[in-house]
N, C-alpha and C positions, 0 to 999 in steps of 0.2 A: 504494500500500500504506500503510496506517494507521501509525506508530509508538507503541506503549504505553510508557509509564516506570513501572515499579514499585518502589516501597521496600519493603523487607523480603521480598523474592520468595523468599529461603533458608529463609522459614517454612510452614509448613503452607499458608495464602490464596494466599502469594505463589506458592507453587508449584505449586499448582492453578491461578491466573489465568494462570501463565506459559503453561501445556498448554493452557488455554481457547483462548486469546487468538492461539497459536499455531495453534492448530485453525484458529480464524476465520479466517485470513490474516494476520495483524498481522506486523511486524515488533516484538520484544518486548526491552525492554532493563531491566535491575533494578541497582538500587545495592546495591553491598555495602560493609561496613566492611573494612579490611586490617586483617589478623589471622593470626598465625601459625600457626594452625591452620586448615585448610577448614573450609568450612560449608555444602558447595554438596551432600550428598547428595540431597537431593530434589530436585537436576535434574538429578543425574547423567546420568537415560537421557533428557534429552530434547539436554544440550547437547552440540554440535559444537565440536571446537577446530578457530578458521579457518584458521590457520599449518597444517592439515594438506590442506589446499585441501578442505573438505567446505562443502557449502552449509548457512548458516548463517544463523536469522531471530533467534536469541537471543544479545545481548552483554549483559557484566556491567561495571560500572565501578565504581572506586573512591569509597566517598563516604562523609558520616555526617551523620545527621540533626542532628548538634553543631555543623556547620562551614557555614551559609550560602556562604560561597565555593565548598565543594564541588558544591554543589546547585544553584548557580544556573551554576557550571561546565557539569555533564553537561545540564540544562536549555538552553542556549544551542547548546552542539554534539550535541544530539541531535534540537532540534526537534518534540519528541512532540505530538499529538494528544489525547492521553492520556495523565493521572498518576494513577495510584494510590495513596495512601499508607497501606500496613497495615506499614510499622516501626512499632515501641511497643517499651518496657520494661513486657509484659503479663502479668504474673503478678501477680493481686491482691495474694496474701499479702507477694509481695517488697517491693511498692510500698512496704509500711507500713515498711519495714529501708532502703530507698534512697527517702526521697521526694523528696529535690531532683535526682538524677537522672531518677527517673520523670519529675518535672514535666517538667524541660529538654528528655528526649528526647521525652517522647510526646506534653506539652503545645505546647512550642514550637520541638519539630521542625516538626509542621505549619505555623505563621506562619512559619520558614523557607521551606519550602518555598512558600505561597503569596505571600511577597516577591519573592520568586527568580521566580514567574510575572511577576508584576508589572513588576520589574525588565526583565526581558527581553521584553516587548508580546509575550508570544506570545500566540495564542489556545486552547491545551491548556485541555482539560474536567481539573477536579479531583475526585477522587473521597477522601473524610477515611471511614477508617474509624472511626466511633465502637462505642459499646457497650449491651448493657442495664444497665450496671453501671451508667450515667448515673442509672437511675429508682432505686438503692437502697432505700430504705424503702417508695417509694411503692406503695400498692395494687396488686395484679396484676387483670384486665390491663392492661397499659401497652403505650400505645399515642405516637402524635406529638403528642396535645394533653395529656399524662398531665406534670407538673411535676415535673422532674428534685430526685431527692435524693439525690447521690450518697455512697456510706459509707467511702472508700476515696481513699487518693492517687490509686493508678490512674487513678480513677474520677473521679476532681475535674480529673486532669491529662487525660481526654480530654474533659472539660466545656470547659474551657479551649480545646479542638482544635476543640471543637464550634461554638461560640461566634463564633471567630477565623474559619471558613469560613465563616457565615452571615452576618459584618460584610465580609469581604472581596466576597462575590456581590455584594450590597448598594452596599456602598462604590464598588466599582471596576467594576462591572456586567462580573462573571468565572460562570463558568459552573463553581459550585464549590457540593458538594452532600456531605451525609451519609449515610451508611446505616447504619442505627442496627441492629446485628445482633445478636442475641442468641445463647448459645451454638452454638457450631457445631463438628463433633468430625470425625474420619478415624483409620487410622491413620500420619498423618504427623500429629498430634497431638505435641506435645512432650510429655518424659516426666513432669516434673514437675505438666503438670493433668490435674486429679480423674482425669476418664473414662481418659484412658490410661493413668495407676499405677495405674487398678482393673484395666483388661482384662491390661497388662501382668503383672501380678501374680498374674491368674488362669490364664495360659496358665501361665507360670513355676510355681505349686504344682502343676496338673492333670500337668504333667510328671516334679514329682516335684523339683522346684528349688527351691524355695523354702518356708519355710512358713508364713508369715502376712504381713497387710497392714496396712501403722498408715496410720488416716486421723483427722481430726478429727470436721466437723460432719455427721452423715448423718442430720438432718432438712429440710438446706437443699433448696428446690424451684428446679428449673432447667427451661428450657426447647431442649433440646439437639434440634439438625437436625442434616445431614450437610453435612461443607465444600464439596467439589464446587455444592454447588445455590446455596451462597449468593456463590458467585466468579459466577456467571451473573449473580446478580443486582446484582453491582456493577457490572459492565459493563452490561447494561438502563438502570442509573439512568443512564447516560453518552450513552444512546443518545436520552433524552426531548428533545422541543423547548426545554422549561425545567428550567434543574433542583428538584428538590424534595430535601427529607429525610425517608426510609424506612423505617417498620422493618421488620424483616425476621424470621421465627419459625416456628412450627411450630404455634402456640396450644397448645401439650400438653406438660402439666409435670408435671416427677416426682422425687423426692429420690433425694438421693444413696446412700441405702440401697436404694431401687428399682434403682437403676443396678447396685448392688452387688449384689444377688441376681438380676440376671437374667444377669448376667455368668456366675455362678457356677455357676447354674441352666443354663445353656446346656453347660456341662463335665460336668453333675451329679453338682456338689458342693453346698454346704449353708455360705452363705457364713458364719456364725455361728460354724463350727470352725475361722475363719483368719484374719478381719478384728479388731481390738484400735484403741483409740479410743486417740490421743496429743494429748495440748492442746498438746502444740507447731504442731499445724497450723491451730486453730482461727483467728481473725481477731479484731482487739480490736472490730472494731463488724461484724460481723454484716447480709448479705443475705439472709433470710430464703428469699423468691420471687419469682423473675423468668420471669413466662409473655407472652407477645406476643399483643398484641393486630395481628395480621397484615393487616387487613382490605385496607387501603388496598395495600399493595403487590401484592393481587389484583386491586385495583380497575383501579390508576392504571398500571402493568407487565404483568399478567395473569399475577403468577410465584405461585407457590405450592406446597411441598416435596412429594416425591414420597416418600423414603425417613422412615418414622415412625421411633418412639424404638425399638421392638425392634429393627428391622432394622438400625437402627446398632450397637446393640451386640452383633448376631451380625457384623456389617461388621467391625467391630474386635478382638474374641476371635479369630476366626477368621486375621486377618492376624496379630495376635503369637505366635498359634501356630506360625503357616508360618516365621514368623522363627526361632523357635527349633530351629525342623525337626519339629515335632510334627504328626499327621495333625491337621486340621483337620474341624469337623462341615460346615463348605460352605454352609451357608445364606447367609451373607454372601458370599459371594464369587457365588452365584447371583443374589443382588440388582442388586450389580455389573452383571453382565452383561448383565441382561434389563433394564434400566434405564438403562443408561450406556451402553448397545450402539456405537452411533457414535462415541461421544470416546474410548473404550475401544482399538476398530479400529484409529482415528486412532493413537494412542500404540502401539502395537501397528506400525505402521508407520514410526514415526518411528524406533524404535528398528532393526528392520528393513533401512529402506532408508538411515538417515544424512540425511533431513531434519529 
């Protein structure tokens, strides 16, 4: 049986690779920070406590992408096959109010972590989440030979991640790769980015809770997929004979005010009577558009996204409605189904029978 290590597996990627990965057969282990408060509900339904004698392919350990000792700790006594690293401090706008933490953790957590490889001669494949935020200014589309301009700490500190992985392959002949991903949404989306305070916000007034939405820049163009498709695609990169670096996209891009009226449009509302612009959210330097030039991850993997931009965001209106308790219109959750059918089952099971 394979062992995967994930960092940050308590976020959105992480917790979708963790259900991928388990599907696959892997035995799946994720780091987490100690912290007084949980942070584990997006795995609630898939983890087993073993102290209750249930069969159990998912542990969690204590660690932080600050403490090399931690890291090269669970790395030594876990032996993994595979590491994943989607921890970050990833919220652009934060970055720019915390940039020397951004740096530390999300820049040079990962050279933790790929010492920590080093350190210990294992042979685990590395897999460095990067971003489209790398190409900032640059022309869309952007693609792997497309010259990184990044606008943003964030964005500079997974430059820095990027970087460090492709001098380590090189250096130490490690089998240590990028995927360079461009937006990618669910609703396990945290609440603070764009797409989920839009749909969040639209389930909440259609209900009758809420009454408007303050956003900033709703001419910026994005190129948003569905999460689920691109945890696939990190594991794929993991599976090639060599590694490369990916991007990953949907080629199909559309502002933030598009996202904002089909959201709206899908409750039929008329998003112009609720949404209210606040420059507190705006960014001091501005990404304009980030659309993906996808080509090569068709090419070189044969992956390429199934769910387009509406269908995400009937995907996601439709979940924070359920959350609320609100009937839902169901289009998204049919997508789900007729699409996800297998891994769906899977989780469907898991919960089930307690594996």
């Amino acid at each position: 049986m394979k062992k995967a290590l994930i960092t940050g597996i308590t976020g959105q990627d992480g917790s979708y690779l963790a259900e991928f990965l388990l599907w696959k057969g892997y035995e799946v282990h994720g780091v987490i920070r100690r912290s007084s408060t949980f942070n584990t509900r997006r795995l609630d339904h898939i983890y087993r406590d073993p102290h209750n004698g249930e069969d159990v392919q998912l542990f969690l350990h204590y660690g932080d992408l600050a403490s090399s000792d931690s890291l090269e700790r669970v790395i030594r006594d876990i032996q993994p096959n595979e590491i994943y690293n989607l921890a970050a401090q990833s919220h652009v706008r934060v970055s720019f109010d915390l940039p020397e933490y951004t740096g530390d953790v999300t820049g040079l957590g990962a050279t933790r972590i790929l010492e920590s490889i080093r350190r210990c001669e294992t042979e685990a494949r590395f897999y460095q989440a990067s971003t489209s935020e790398l190409f900032g200014s640059a022309s869309p589309p952007q693609g792997e030979n497309t010259a990184f301009q990044p606008q943003s700490p964030y964005a500079i500190a997974k430059l820095y991640a990027y970087w460090m992985t492709r001098n380590y392959a090189q250096a130490y002949d490690m089998f240590a790769c990028n995927g360079i991903l461009f937006n990618h949404e669910s609703p396990r989306r945290g609440e603070t980015f764009v797409t989920r305070k839009i749909t969040r916000a639209v389930a909440a007034i259609a209900a009758g809770k809420q009454k408007y939405l303050y956003l900033g820049n709703l001419d910026a163009k994005r190129d948003w997929g569905y999460a689920p498709e691109y945890v696939e695609a990190m594991w794929m990169l993991l599976q090639q004979d060599e590694p490369h670096d990916v991007v990953f996209g949907t080629g199909e891009a559309h502002t933030v005010r598009e996202f904002v009226d089909a959201a709206f449009s899908y409750v039929g509302l008329n998003y112009k009577d609720y949404v209210k612009i606040d420059p507190r959210y705006f960014r001091p330097t501005e990404v304009d558009y980030l659309e993906a030039d996808a080509s090569q991850a068709k090419k070189v993997l044969g992956w390429e996204p199934k769910v387009c931009y509406q269908d995400l965001v009937h995907i996601m209106v439709d979940a924070d409605l359920e959350l609320l308790g609100e009937e839902a219109p169901g289009k998204g959750k049919e997508i789900v189904t007729e699409r996800f059918d297998d891994w769906h089952n899977w989780k469907d099971q898991v919960v089930s029978m307690g594996k």
